[in-house]
C-alpha positions as CSV (number, residue, x, y, z in Angstrom):
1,X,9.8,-111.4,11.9
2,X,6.9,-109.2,13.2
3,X,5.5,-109.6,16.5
4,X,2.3,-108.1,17.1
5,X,0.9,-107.7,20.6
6,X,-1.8,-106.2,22.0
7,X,-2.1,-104.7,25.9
8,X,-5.7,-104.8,27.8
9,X,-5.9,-103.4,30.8
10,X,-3.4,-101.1,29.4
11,X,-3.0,-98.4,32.3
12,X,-0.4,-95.8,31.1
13,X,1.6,-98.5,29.2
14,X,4.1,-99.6,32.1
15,X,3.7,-103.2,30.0
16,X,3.7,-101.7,26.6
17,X,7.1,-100.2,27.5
18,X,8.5,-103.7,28.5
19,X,7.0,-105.2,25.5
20,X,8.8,-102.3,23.3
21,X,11.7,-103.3,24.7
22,X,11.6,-106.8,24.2
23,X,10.9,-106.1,20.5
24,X,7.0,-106.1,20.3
25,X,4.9,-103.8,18.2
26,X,2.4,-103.0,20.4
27,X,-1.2,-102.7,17.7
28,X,-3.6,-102.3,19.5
29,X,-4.3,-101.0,23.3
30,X,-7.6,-101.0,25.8
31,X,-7.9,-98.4,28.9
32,X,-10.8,-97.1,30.6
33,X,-9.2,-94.2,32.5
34,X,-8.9,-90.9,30.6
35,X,-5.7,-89.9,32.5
36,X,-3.7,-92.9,31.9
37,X,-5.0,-92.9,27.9
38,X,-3.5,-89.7,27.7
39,X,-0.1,-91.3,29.1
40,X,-0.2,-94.6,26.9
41,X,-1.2,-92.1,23.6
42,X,2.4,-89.6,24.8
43,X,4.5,-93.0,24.5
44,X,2.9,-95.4,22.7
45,X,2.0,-93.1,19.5
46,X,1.9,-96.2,17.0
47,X,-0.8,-98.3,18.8
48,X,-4.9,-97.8,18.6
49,X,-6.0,-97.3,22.0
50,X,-9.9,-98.8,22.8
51,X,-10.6,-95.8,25.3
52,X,-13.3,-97.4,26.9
53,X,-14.8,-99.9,29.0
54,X,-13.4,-103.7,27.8
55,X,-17.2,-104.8,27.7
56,X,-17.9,-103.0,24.8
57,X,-14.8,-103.6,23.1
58,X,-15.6,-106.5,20.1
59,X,-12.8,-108.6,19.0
60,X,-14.6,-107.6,15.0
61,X,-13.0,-104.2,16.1
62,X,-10.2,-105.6,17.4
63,X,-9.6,-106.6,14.4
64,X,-10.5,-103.8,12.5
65,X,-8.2,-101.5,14.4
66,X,-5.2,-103.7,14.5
67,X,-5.2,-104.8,10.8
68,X,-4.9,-108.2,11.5
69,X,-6.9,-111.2,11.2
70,X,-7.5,-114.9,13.8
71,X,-4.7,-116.2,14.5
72,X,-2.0,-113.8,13.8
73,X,-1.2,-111.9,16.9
74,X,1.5,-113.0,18.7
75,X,0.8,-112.1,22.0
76,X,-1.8,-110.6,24.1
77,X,-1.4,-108.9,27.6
78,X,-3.3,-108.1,30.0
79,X,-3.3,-107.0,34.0
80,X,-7.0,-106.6,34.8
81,X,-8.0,-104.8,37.4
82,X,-6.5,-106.6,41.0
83,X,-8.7,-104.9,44.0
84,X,-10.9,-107.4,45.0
85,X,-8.4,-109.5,44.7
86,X,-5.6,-107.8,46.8
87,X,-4.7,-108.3,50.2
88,X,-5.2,-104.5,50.5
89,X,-9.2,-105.6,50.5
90,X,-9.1,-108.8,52.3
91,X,-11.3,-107.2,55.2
92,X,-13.9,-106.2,52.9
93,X,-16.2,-108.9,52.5
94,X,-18.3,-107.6,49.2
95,X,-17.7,-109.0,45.6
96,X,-16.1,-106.5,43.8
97,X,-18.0,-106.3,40.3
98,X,-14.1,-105.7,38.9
99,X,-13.5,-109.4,39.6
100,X,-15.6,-110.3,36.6
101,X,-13.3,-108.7,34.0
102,X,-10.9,-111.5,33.9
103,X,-14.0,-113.2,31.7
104,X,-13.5,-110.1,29.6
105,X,-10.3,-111.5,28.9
106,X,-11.2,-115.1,28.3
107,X,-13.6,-113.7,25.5
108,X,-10.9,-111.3,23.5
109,X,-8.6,-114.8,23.1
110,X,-11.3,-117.2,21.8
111,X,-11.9,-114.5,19.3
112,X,-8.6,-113.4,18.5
113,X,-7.1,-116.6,19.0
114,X,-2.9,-115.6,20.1
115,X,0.0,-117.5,19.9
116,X,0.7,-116.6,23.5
117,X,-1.0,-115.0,26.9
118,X,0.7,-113.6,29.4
119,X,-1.3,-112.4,32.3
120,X,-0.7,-110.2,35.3
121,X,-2.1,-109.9,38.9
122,X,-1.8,-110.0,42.4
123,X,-0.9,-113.0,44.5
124,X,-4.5,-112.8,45.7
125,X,-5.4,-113.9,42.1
126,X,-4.8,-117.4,43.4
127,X,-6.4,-117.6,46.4
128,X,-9.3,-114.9,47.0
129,X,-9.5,-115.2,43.5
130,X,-9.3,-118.8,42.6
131,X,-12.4,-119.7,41.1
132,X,-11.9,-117.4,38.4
133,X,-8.3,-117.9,38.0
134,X,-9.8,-121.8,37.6
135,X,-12.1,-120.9,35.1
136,X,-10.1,-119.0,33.1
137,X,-7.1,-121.6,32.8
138,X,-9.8,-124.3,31.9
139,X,-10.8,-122.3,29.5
140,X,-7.4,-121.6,27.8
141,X,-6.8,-125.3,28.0
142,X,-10.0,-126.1,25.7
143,X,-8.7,-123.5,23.2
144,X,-5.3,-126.1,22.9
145,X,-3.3,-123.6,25.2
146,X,-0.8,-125.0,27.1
147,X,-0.8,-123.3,30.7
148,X,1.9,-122.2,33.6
149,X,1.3,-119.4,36.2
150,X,3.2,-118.7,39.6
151,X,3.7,-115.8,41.9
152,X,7.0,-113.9,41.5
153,X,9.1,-111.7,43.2
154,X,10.1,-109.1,41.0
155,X,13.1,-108.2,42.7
156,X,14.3,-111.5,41.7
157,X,14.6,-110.4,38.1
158,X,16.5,-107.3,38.5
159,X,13.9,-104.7,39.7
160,X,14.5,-102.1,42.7
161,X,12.0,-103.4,44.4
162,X,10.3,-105.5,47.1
163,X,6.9,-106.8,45.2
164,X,5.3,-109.9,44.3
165,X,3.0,-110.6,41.4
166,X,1.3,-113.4,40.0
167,X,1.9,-114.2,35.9
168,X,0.6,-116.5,33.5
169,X,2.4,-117.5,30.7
170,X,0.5,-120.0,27.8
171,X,1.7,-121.1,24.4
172,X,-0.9,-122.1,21.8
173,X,0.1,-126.1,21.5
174,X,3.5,-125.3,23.2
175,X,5.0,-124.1,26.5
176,X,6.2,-121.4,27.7
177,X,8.2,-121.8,31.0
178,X,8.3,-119.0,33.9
179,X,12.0,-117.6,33.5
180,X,14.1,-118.5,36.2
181,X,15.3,-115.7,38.5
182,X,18.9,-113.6,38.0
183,X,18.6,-112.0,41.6
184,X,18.4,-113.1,44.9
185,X,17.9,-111.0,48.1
186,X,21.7,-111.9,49.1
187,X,23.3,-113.1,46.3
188,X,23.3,-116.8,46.6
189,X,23.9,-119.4,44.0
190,X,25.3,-117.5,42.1
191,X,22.9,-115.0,41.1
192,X,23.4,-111.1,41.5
193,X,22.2,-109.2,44.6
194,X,19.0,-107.3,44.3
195,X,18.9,-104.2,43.0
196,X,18.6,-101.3,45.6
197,X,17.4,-97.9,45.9
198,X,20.7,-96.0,45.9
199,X,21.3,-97.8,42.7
200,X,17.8,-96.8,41.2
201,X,17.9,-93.0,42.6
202,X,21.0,-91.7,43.8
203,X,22.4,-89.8,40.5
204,X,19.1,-87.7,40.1
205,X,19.4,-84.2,40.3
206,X,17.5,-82.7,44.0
207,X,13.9,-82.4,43.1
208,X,11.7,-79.3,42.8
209,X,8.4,-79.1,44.6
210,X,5.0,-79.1,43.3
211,X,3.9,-75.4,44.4
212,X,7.5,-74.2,43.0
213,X,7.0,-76.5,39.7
214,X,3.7,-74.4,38.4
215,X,5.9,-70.8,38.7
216,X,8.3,-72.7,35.7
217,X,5.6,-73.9,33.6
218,X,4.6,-77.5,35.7
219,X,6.0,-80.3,36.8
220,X,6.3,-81.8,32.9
221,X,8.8,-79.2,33.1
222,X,10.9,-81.0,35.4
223,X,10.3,-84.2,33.9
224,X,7.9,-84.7,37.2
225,X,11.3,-85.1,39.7
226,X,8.9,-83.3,41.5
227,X,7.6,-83.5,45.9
228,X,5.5,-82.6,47.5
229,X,5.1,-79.5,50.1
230,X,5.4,-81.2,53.5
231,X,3.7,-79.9,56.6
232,X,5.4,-79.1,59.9
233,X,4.1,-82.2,61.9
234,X,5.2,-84.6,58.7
235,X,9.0,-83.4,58.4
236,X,8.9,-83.6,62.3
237,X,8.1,-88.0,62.0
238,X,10.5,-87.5,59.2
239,X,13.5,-86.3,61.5
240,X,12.8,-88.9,63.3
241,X,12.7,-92.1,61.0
242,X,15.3,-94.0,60.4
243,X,16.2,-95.7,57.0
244,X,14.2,-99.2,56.5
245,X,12.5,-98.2,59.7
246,X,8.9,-97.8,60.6
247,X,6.3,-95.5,62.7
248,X,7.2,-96.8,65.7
249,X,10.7,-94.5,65.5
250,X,8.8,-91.9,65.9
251,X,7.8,-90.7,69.3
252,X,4.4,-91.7,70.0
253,X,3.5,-87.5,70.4
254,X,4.5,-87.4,67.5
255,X,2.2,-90.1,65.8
256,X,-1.1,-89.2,64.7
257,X,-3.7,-90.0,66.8
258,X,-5.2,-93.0,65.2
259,X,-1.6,-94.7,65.5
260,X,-1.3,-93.4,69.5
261,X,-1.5,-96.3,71.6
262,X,-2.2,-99.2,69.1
263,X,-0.2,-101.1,67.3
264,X,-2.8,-102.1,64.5
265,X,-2.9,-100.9,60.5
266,X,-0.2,-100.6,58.5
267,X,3.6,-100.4,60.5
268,X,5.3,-99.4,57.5
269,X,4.1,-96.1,57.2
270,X,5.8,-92.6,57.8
271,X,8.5,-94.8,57.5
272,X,12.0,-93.9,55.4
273,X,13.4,-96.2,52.3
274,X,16.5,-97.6,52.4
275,X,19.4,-97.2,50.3
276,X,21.0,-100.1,50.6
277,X,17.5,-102.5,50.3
278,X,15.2,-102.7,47.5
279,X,12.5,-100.2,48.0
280,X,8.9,-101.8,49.3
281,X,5.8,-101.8,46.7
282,X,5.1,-98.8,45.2
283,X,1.9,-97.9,44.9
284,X,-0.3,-95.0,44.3
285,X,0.2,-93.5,47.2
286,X,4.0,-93.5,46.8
287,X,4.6,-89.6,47.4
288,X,2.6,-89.5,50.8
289,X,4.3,-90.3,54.0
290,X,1.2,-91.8,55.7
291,X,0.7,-94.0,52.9
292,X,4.0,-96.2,53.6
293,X,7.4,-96.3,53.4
294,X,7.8,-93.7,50.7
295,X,10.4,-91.1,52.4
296,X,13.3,-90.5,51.5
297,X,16.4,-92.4,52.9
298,X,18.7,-89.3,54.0
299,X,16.3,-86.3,53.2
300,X,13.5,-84.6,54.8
301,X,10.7,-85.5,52.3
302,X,9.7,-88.1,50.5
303,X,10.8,-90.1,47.1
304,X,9.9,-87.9,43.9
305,X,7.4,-89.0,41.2
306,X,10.3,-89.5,39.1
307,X,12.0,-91.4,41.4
308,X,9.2,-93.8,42.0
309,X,9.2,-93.9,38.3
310,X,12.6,-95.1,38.6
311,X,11.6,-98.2,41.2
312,X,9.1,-99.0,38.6
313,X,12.2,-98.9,36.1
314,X,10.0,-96.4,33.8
315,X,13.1,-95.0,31.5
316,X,13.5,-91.1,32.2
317,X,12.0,-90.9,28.7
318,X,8.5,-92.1,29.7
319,X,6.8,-89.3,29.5
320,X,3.6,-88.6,32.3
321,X,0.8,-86.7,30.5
322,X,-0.5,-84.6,33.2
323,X,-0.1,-81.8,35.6
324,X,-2.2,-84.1,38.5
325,X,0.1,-85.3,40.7
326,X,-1.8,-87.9,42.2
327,X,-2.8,-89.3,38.9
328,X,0.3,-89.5,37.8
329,X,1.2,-91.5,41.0
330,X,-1.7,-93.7,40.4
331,X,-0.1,-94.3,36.9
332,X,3.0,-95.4,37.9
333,X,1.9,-96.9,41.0
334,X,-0.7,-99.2,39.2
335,X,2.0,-100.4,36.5
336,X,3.3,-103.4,35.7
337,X,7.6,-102.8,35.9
338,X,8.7,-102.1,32.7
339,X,12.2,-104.5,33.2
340,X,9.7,-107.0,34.3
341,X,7.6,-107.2,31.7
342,X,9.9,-107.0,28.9
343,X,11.7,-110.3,30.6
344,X,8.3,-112.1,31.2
345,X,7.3,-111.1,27.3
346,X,10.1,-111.9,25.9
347,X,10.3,-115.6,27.3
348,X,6.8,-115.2,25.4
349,X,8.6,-114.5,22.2
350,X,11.3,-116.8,22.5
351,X,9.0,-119.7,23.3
352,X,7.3,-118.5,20.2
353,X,10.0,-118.6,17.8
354,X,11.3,-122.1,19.1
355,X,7.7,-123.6,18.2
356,X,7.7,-121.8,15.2
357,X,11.1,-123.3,14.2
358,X,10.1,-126.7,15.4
359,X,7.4,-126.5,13.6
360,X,8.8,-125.4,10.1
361,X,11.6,-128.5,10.8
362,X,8.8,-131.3,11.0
């Protein structure tokens, strides 16, 4: 049996990847950002990638590209885009035009009609973001969908990592029921620990710096294990912080000036990662010490791109289709993890076969 799924929102195919794995053929693709096209093309070499903006993207086309027809896709994907949704932006008080996309999604499944949805956001999604997130299960429910959605904590499924996300999973005229956790933070009822950093990172080989990377041909090269080049007063905090740890280990002369003598903003950063704990979100910023807890837990810099990779459970074969380093970060940062999505879409596909079966019984 042939599933078919297509990804919106598509990034540089951190979802694709899990759908791969959980036996999708992923036809069809839609991704606004140059960089993380080039990415999703390096990996995903089967699949017709929209490289546009999703409002200009018809489902006739859809169609057209994917070789299939209304009704026949078996599952459709999509994170769009979570700023003005995030906590990140709660202090902004502006609508961010990016909130409207979700609509963009409603549109593409009343034309192309799948046998599942899964969506994925932040937690925000249902509060900040409710009336939307209203809207748009209503509107699945008038198509004969039959809707469930929580927020879930990643780490419960077997990813390195501290992070929460929202997901919606709907069956056309069937259900398809958020998989229960394997992991717990310590273990209890049965289920195994959470997975840690040391477990994710610990048997790469030392990393090589950005600066040094470009005299061997780039950090592609190196399969981007790369750093970056730290200044003086960075490795200085550095020496100072202590595993799991925060800014306030660091002598407050040693703080920047914006963190001297206020406790306000984020406490997490300049802080090191633990090996022995999950790692916290990683995000964009996941190579840069003031951006959070992103340094390393025994060494004087901070996690690799690779390694981030890693947390993001991106195999070592995913290949990163630029020399940018802080695109690349954004990449990974902004991606759904792999191991999540491939159990999330393949309770999709399970679901799917049981209806199927059900079906072909009565």
């Amino acid at each position: 049996m042939r599933f078919n799924a297509i990804d919106l929102f598509a990034g540089g195919g951190g979802l694709s990847e899990g759908l791969r794995q959980a036996g999708f053929n992923i036809v069809a693709a839609v991704e606004n950002n140059p960089f993380a096209v080039d990415t999703f093309k390096a990996n995903h070499k089967d699949a017709y990638i929209f490289d546009g903006d999703i409002r200009y993207v018809s489902v006739t086309d859809v169609f057209a590209k994917s070789k299939m027809s209304k009704g026949e896709l078996s599952l459709l994907a999509a994170c769009p885009p979570c700023q003005g949704f995030s906590s990140l932006t709660s202090k902004y008080k502006r609508e961010d035009e990016r909130n409207t996309l979700i609509l963009e999604v409603s549109r593409l499944i009343k034309g192309l009609m799948p046998k599942t949805v899964m969506i994925e956001n932040v937690p925000g999604l249902m509060g900040k973001g409710k009336e939307y997130l209203t809207s748009f299960v209503n509107e699945l429910e008038s198509l004969g969908y039959i809707v469930n959605y929580d927020v879930l904590q990643v780490a419960d499924y077997g990813v390195p990592q501290d992070r929460k996300r929202f997901v919606l999973l709907a069956g056309l005229g069937f259900e398809i029921k958020i998989p229960e956790p394997t992991h717990s933070q310590s273990g209890e009822d049965g289920k195994l620990k959470w997975k840690t950093v040391g477990e994710a990172i610990s048997d790469l080989s030392p990393p090589v710096s950005l600066k040094r990377s470009f005299q061997y041909g780039g950090p592609r090269k190196f399969g981007w294990n790369i750093i970056r080049d730290m200044t003086g007063p960075n490795l200085e905090r550095l020496r100072h912080s202590r595993p799991g740890g925060n800014r306030s280990d660091i002598p407050v002369h040693l703080r920047p000036k914006c963190h001297q003598g206020s406790d306000k903003g984020f406490g997490n950063v300049y802080g090191r990662m633990s090996f022995d704990q999950a790692s916290p979100t990683i995000t964009g910023g996941c190579t840069v010490l003031s951006k959070g807890r992103f340094g390393h837990p025994s060494e004087l810099r901070t996690i690799s791109v690779r390694e981030a990779a890693r947390l993001q459970t991106f195999p070592d074969s995913y290949e990163f289709a630029s020399d940018y380093m802080d695109k690349v970060c954004q990449i990974i940062g902004n991606a759904l993890p792999c191991d999540f999505a491939r159990q999330m879409s393949k309770a999709c596909q399970l679901a799917l076969v049981e209806a199927m079966e059900k079906k072909g019984n009565q």
